[in-house]
C-alpha positions in Angstrom: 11.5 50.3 14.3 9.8 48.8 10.6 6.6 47.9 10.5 7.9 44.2 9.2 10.3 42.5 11.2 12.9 40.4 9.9 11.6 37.0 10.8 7.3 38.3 10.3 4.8 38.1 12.6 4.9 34.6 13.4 6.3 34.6 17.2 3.5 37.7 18.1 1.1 36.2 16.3 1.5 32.9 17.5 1.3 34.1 21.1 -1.6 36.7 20.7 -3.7 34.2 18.9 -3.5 30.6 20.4 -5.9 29.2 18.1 -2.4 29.8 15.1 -0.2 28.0 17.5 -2.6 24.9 17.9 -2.7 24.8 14.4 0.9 24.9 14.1 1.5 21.8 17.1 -1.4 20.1 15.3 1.1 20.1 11.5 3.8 19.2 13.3 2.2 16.2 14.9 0.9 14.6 11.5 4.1 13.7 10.2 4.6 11.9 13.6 1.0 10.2 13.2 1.9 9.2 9.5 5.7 7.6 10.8 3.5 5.6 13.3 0.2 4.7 12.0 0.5 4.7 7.9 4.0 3.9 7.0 4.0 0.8 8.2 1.1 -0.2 6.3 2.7 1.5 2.9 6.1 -0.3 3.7 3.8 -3.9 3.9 1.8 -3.2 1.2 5.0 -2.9 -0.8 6.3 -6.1 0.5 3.1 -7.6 -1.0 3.3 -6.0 -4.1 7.6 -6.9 -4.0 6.3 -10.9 -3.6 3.8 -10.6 -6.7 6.8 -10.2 -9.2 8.2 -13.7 -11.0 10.9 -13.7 -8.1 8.1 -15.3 -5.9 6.8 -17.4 -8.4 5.5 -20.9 -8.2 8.5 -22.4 -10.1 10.9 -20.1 -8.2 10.0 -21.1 -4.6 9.8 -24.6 -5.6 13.3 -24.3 -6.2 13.8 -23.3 -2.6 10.9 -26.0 -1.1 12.1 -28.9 -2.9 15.5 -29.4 -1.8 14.8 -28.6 1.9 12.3 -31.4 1.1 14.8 -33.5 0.0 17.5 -33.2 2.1 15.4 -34.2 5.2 13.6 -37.0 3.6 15.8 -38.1 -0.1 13.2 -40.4 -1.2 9.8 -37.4 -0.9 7.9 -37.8 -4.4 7.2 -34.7 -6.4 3.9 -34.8 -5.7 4.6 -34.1 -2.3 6.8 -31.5 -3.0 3.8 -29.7 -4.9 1.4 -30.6 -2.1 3.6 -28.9 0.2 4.9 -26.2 -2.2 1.2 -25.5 -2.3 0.6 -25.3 1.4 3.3 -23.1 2.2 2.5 -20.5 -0.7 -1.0 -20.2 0.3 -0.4 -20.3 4.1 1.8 -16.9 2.9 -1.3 -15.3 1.3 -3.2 -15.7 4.3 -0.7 -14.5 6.4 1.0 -11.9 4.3 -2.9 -10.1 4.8 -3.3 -11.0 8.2 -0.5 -8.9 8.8 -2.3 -6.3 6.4 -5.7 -6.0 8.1 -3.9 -5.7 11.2 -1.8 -2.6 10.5 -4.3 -0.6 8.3 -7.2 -1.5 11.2 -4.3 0.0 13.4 -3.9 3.0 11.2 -7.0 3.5 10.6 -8.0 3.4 14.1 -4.8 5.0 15.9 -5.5 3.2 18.9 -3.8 4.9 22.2 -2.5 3.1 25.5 -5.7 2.2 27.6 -7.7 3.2 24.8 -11.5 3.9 26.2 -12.9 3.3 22.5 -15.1 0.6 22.1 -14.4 -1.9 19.1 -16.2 -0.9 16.7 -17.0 -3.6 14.0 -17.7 -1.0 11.0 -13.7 -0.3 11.7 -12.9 -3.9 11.4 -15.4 -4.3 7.9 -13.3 -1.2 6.8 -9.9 -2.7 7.4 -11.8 -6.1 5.5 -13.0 -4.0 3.0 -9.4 -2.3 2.1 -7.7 -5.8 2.7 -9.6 -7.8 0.4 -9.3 -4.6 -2.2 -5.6 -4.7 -1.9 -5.9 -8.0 -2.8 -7.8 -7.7 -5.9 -5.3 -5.2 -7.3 -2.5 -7.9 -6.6 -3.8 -10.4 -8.7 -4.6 -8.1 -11.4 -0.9 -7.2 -10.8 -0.3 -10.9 -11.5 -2.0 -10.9 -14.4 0.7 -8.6 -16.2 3.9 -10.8 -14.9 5.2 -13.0 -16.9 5.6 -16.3 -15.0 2.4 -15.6 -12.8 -1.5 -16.0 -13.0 -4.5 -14.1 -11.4 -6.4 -16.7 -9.3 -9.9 -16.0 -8.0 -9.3 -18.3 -4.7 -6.1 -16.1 -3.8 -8.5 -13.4 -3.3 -10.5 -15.5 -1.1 -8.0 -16.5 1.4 -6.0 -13.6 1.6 -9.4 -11.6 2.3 -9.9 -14.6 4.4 -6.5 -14.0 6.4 -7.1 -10.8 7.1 -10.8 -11.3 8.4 -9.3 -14.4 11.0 -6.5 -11.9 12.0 -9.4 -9.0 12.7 -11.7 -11.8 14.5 -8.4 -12.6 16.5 -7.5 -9.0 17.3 -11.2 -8.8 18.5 -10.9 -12.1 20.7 -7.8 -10.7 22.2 -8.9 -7.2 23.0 -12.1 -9.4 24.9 -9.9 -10.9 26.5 -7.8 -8.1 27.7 -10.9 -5.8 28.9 -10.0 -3.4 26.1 -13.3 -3.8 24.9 
């Protein structure tokens, strides 16, 4: 019989030495952790970054706002139209990183049915502190596309939708008994 067998070691190995097959279980479960936990957040944050291109700009959407506008009330002004325009485009920020600082808080966390973890608030400041990042590199995004502007107060309330949907998150888990 040869000292090396066709397919190696790796089946006596494995079963001699169980500390090589925990590793082994333990590689195949971070792709699993990744599909769960991270690629959701990747796949959002690319939604964000899809919405800072000139497709999403201020004079495209208005093209979308006004005549919905219109057609239920003809006579609306177009100041109203802006005030509105202007509502609904900030009321996205705040939500499009609400949904942020949820799902990195989640991947960053990993929580587990009937989790026994406290909440832990330096989780939460780490999930603000990525969000409100994020959302410093979008407007400097901005910056570079033609048909859009880097605005201060964008950071503000999309750091600001992400901390009321971490406050939320918090209130609910009270609520719940998770923690």
């Amino acid at each position: 019989m040869p000292d090396n067998p066709p397919f190696g070691n790796s089946l006596t190995n494995s079963v001699a030495n169980p500390q090589r097959l925990q590793a082994k279980s333990r590689f195949v479960r971070e792709p699993r952790i990744f599909l769960i936990y991270w690629l959701p957040l990747i796949i959002w944050m690319g939604v964000i970054f899809s919405a800072s291109t000139a497709a999403l700009s201020a004079r495209h959407t208005s093209r979308i706002i006004g005549p919905i506008l219109r057609w239920f009330k003809p006579d609306v002004t177009d100041e109203t139209i802006s005030r509105v325009q202007l509502v609904v485009r900030k009321g996205g920020h705040l939500s499009e990183y609400a949904v942020l600082g949820m799902l990195f808080w989640n991947a960053w966390r990993k929580p587990v049915r009937r989790d026994p973890r406290p909440w832990r608030w330096s989780e939460a400041g780490i999930a603000l502190a990525f969000s409100a990042a994020y959302a410093i590199s979008d407007e400097i995004h901005q910056a570079f596309v033609p048909g859009r502007q880097a605005q201060v107060t964008d950071v503000f309330i999309d750091t600001a939708g992400a901390a009321i949907a971490l406050i939320l998150l918090w209130m609910l888990g009270r609520r719940k008994n998770l923690w």
